[in-house]
N, C-alpha and C positions, 0 to 999 in steps of 0.2 A: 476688787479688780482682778486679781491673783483667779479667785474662782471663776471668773467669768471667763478669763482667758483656758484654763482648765476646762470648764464645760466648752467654749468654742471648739478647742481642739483637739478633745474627743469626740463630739457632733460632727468635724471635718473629718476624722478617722476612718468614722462610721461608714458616713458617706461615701468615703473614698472606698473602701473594701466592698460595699453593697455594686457601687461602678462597677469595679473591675471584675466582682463576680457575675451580672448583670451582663455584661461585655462577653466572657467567656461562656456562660451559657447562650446568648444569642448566635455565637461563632457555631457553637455545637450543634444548634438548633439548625444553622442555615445549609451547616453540611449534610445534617440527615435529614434536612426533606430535601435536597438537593442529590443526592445520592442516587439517583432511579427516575429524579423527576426532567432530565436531561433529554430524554428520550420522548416526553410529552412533551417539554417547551425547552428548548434548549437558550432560546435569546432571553428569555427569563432568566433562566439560568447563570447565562452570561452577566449578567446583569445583580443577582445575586452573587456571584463568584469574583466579581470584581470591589462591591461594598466588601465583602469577606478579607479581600489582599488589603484593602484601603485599609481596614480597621484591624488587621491582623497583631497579637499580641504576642507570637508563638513564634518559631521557626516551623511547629504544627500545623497553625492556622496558614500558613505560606502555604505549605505540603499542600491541605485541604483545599487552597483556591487555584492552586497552577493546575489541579486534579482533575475539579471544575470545570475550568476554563477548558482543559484541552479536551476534555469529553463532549465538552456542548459544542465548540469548533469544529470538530470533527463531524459531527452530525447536519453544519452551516456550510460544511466543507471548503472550510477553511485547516486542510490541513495541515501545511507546511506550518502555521502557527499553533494549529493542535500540537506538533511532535515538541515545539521549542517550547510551549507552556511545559509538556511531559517533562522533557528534560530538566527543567528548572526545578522541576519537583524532586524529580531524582537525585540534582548537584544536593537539595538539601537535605532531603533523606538518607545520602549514605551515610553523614556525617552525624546522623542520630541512632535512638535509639526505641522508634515507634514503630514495630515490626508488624504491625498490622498496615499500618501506611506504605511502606517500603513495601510491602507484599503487594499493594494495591498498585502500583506506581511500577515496579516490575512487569504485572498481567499486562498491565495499561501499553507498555512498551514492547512486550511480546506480542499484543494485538496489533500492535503498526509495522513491525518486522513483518509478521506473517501476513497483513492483509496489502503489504509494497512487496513483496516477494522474497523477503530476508531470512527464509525458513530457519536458515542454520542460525542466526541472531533471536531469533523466537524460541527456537527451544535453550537458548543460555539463558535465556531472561525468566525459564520457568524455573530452570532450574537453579535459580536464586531467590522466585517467588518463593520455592521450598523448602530453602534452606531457613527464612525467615519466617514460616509457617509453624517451624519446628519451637519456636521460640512465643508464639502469642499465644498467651494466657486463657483470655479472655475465648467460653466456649465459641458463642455464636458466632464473634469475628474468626477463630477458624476454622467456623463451617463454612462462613461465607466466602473463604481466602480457600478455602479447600476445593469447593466447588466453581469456584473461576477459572482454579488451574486447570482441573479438569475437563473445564468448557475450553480454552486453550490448545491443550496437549489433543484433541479429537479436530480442533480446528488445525492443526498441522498434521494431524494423518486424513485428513479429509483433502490438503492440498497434496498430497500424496496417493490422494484415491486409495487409501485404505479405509476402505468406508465399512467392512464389519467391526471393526477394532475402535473405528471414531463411537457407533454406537455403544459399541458396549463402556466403554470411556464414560460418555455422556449419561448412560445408564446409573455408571457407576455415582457419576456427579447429583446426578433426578432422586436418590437414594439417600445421598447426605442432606439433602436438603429438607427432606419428606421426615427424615430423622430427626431433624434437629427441635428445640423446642419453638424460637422464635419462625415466624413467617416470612418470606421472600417471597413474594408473588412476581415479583417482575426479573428476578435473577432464573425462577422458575421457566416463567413463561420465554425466556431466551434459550435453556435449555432445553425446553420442547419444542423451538422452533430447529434449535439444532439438527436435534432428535429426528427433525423432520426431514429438515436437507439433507443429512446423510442419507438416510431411507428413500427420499427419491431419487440419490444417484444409484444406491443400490439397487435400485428400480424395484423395490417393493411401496407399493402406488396405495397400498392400504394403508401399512404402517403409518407414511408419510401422510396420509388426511388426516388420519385419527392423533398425531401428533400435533398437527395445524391448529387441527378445529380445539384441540385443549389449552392452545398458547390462546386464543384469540378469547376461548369462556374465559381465562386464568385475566386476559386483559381487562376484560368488559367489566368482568368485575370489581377491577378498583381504575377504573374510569380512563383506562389507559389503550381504549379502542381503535385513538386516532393516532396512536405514536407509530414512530419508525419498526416499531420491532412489530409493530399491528402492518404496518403497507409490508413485508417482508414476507408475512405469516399469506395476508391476503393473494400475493405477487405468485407464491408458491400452492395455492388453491387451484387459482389460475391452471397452471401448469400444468396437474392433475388433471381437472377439469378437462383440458385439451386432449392430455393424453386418451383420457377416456370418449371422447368425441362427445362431450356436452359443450358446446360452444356457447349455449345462454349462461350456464352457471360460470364457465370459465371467462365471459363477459364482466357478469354483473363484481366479481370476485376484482379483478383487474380496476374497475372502477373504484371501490372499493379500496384498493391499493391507492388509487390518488386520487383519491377525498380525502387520506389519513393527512391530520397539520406536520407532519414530519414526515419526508421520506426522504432516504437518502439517494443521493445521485444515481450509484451503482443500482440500485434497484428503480431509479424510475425511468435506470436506462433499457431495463430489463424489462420493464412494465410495457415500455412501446415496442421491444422488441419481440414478444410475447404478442401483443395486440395485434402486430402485421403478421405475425406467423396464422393468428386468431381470423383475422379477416381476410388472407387469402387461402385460407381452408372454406371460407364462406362466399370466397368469391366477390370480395366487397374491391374492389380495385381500387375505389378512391380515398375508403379507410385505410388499406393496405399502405396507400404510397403515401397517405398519412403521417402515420404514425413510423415509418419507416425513415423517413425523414427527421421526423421529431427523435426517431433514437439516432440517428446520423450525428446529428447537433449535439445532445447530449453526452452520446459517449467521446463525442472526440474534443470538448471540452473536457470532460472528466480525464482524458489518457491528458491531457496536458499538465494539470493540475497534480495528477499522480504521478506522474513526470518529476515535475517539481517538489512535490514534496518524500520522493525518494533521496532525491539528491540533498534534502533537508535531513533526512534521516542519518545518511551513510555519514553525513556530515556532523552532527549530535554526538553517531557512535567514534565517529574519530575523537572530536573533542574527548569523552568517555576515554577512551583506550590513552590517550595523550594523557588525562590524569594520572590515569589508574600505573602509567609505565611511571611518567615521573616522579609519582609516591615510588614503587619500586627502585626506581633506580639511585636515589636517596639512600632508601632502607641498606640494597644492598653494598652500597661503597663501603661498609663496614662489618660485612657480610660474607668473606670470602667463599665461603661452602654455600650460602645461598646461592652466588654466581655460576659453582660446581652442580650445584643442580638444577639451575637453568641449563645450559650446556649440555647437562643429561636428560634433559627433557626435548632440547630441541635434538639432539638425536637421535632417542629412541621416537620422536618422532620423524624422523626420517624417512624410520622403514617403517611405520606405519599409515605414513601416507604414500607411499611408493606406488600405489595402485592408481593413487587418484594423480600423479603427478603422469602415471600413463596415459590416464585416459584423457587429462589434457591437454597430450602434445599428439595425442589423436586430431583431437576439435582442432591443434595448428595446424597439423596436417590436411585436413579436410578443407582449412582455409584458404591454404595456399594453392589449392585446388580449385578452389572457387573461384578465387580473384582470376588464376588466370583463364578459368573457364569465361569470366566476366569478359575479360580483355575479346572474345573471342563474340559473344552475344552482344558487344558495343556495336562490332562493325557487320553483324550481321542484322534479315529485316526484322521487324517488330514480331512479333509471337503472335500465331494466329488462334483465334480463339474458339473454339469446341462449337457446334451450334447451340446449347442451352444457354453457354457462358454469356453468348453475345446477346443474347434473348433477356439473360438477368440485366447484364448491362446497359442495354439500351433501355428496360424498363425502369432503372434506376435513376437515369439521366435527368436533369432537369433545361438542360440545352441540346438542339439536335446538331449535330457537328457530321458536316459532309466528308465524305471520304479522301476525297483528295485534299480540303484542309488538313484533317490528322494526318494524312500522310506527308505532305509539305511540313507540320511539326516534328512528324515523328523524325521526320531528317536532320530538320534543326536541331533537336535533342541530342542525335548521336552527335553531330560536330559539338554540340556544348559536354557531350560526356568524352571525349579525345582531349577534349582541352582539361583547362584546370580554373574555371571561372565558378566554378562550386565553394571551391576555398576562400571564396569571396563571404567573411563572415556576416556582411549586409545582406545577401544573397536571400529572395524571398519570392514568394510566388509572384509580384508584382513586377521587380526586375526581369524575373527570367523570361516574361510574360510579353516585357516589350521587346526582350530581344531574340527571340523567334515569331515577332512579328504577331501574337494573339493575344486576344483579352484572358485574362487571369482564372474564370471560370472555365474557357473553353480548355485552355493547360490544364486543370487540376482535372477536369473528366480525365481528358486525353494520358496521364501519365494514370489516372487508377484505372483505365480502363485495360493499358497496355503495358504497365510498370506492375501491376498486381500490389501499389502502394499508394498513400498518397503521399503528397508533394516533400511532405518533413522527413517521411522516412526515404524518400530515393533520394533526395540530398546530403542525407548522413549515410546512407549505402556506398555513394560515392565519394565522399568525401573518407572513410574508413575506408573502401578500394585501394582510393588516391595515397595515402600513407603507408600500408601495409606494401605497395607495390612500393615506392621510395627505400624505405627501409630493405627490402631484397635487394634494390638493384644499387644502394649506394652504402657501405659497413658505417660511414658516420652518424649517420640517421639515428644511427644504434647506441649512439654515445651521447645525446640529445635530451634533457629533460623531458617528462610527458608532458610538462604545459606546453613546453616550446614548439614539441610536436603537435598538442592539439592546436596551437596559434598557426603552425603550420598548412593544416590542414580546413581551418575556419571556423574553431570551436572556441565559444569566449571563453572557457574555463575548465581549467584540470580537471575539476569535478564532472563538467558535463561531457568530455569526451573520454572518462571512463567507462560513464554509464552507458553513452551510446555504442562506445567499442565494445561493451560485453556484453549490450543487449545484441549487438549484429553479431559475435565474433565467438559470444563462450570462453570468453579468457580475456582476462583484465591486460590491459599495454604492457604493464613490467613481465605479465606473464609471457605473454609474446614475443618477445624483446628477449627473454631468456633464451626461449628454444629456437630463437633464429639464429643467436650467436652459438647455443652449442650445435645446431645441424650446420653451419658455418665452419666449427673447429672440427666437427663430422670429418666434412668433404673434403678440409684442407689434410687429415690425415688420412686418409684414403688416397689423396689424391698421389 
């Protein structure tokens, strides 16, 4: 009996260890064909990336499928839930000590700063990809963490229009990779697409083919013809094409772009916008207002979405900073020289940003110029428009609108912009629509035809006016929370009337709010 319960319970042992190891190489397995294969099937992905969390054994295996999931999201565009997967990856990665993941999961979060507009948050996130670069062992992972960054660091001088320097960057990146022993075909073929775009903003039109057409061989070859980074490669053939006055190859190229099973939004906004450019070089009028339409729809879906998930991001990096202060402030209550040289950092950072704090309360300045230049185009008539402008506009139209309708509008408008029914946070093209008396279509021509915006952005125009003026004309304003203010004003959330005040204004609320009170303490000592 004795023995038999000894053999059972080495045979369960057995067992048990064969699982677990069985388990961890499946985990390993699903990340490295998952690794690259995001970009050919990303809902697959998704799908593999979530068995992965379910069955995770690691605080690794976590790292591995939040990585997943945000990669293939991103490409479903579904961003706002791309950045919160990333970030989850990241809460668990600082807390380890797998520098090759942590490196991955950095780039990952440097590519969403810089492709939402966060340049200065993308280059910190490289330079922590590098600091844990410095640390993985293993060769080929830091070829492949080497050459990310450098894909990265070229994609921030390239939003910078330093496009010799992005190449040679990217150069530098095509070199490690070409070096190293293992094969990347598809980390490859993203650097030659790079390689490419840069080169056609450089406008060397040569360079940029003969880059394309190696991403698209580099694809075909391991069966990755139809992926995103293939409509990209094809979107930017196109282009060439066009420039060159081949309108059939720059056709067929563009087609080509979507046929691919992956393409993302940004480029298949590009792809129609591309094709109308394409067909009224050829005079096709009814392709033209096509596909001009079809990028209408597209991208003004997309600016919504990347809207939202900006504000998901700024949001992420606070949590972030909220940790990372709290561990400090911990650290230092026992710390008193650490506290000394906080203090001496934010001062000598003082006068090193002195400059920039100039040319900020320039952009106020400029502002408060604006606004009351604004007060002044409220009550004067509509802007009259160039002869080609009206020629664009009325070709673009899909409702014809009489003149003295818009003009009966355009009236209506200015009494609704004297008042203060904007701040109205229901406020929507529908309401506004019954109360100037017209259908919802014929207002949103009438305001982009005459507003040079459409409807969202001249209601946050006004509504950023409407405060900015309050704050000047009354000092309490100045003493007010920013929620309170953006509640003020008709914006649901502190978050989103940051965003919207420094996409119109160039300077965040509190920064505004500073230089009103010191041009305030200004004039009172002057005066």
């Amino acid at each position: 009996m004795f023995f038999r319960f000894i053999i059972s319970f080495t045979f369960l042992l057995l067992f048990s260890e064969n699982s677990i190891a069985q388990i961890v190489t499946d985990t390993e397995k699903i990340f490295t064909e998952n690794i690259n294969e995001y970009y050919n099937n990303p809902v697959q992905t998704i799908k593999e990336a979530e068995y992965l969390l379910k069955n995770a054994n690691s605080n690794n295996d976590k790292i591995k499928a939040y990585y997943l999931l945000s990669e293939s999201k991103f490409l479903t565009d579904d961003f706002s839930e791309s950045i919160e997967y990333l970030f989850k990856a990241n809460f668990i990665a600082d807390s380890g000590d797998n520098h090759f993941l942590k490196s991955l999961v950095y780039v990952a979060i440097s590519s969403r700063c810089r492709f939402f507009g966060i340049e200065d948050r993308a280059s910190s996130y490289i330079t922590k990809a590098e600091e844990e670069l410095k640390e993985i062992k293993d060769a080929d992972a830091k070829t492949v963490v080497e050459a990310k960054i450098l894909y990265e660091k070229a994609g921030v001088l390239i939003k910078s229009k330093q496009y010799s320097e992005a190449i040679n960057v990217l150069s530098s990146s095509n070199k490690i990779l070409e070096s190293g022993k293992a094969n990347h075909p598809v980390l490859k073929a993203k650097i030659r697409k790079a390689l490419a775009d840069a080169s056609f903003l450089a406008t060397d039109y040569v360079a940029a083919a003969t880059h394309y057409q190696k991403c698209i061989d580099i694809l075909k070859g391991i069966g990755f013809e139809f992926s995103s980074i293939a409509a990209s490669a094809y979107n930017g053939m196109g282009q060439i094409a066009i420039k060159n006055s081949q309108y059939d190859v720059a056709q067929a190229a563009f087609e080509a772009a979507q046929a691919c099973n992956v393409i993302e939004s940004w480029v298949k906004a590009d792809v129609y916008q591309n094709l109308s450019e394409l067909y009224l070089k050829t005079d096709d009028k009814k392709l033209y207002s096509e596909n001009s339409l079809e990028y209408k729809e597209v991208s003004t879906a997309l600016i919504w979405k990347e809207r939202e998930a900006r504000n998901t991001l700024i949001t992420e990096i606070e949590k972030e900073q909220n940790i990372v202060i709290n561990k400090d402030m911990s650290r230092y209550t026992s710390m008193f020289v650490g506290m000394l040289l906080v203090f001496a950092i934010v001062f000598i950072a003082y006068f090193v940003y002195n400059k920039k704090l100039d040319d900020e309360y320039n952009k106020f300045e400029k502002l408060l110029s604006r606004v009351e230049a604004a007060k002044v185009i409220t009550a004067s008539p509509a802007p009259v428009l160039v002869a080609n402008e009206v020629a664009d506009k009325v070709e673009g139209k899909v409702l014809a609108i009489s003149e003295k309708t818009e003009q009966a509008v355009l009236e209506k408008l200015k009494e609704f912009e004297r008042g203060d029914e904007f701040t109205n946070p229901n406020m929507s093209l529908q309401l506004l629509s019954k109360k100037v008396k017209t259908n919802s279509k014929y207002l949103s021509d009438i305001i982009n035809n005459n507003k040079g915006k459409n409807f969202n952005a001249y209601i946050n125009d006004l509504r950023i006016n409407y405060i900015v003026a309050l704050m000047q004309s009354d000092k309490k304003y100045l003493t007010y929370k920013v929620s309170y203010l953006a509640e003020i004003c008709g914006f649901s959330s502190h978050s989103a009337f940051t965003v919207v005040f420094k996409s119109v204004t160039d300077l965040t609320p509190k920064q505004f709010i500073n230089f009103l009170k010191k041009k305030i303490d200004k004039e009172k000592e002057s005066a």
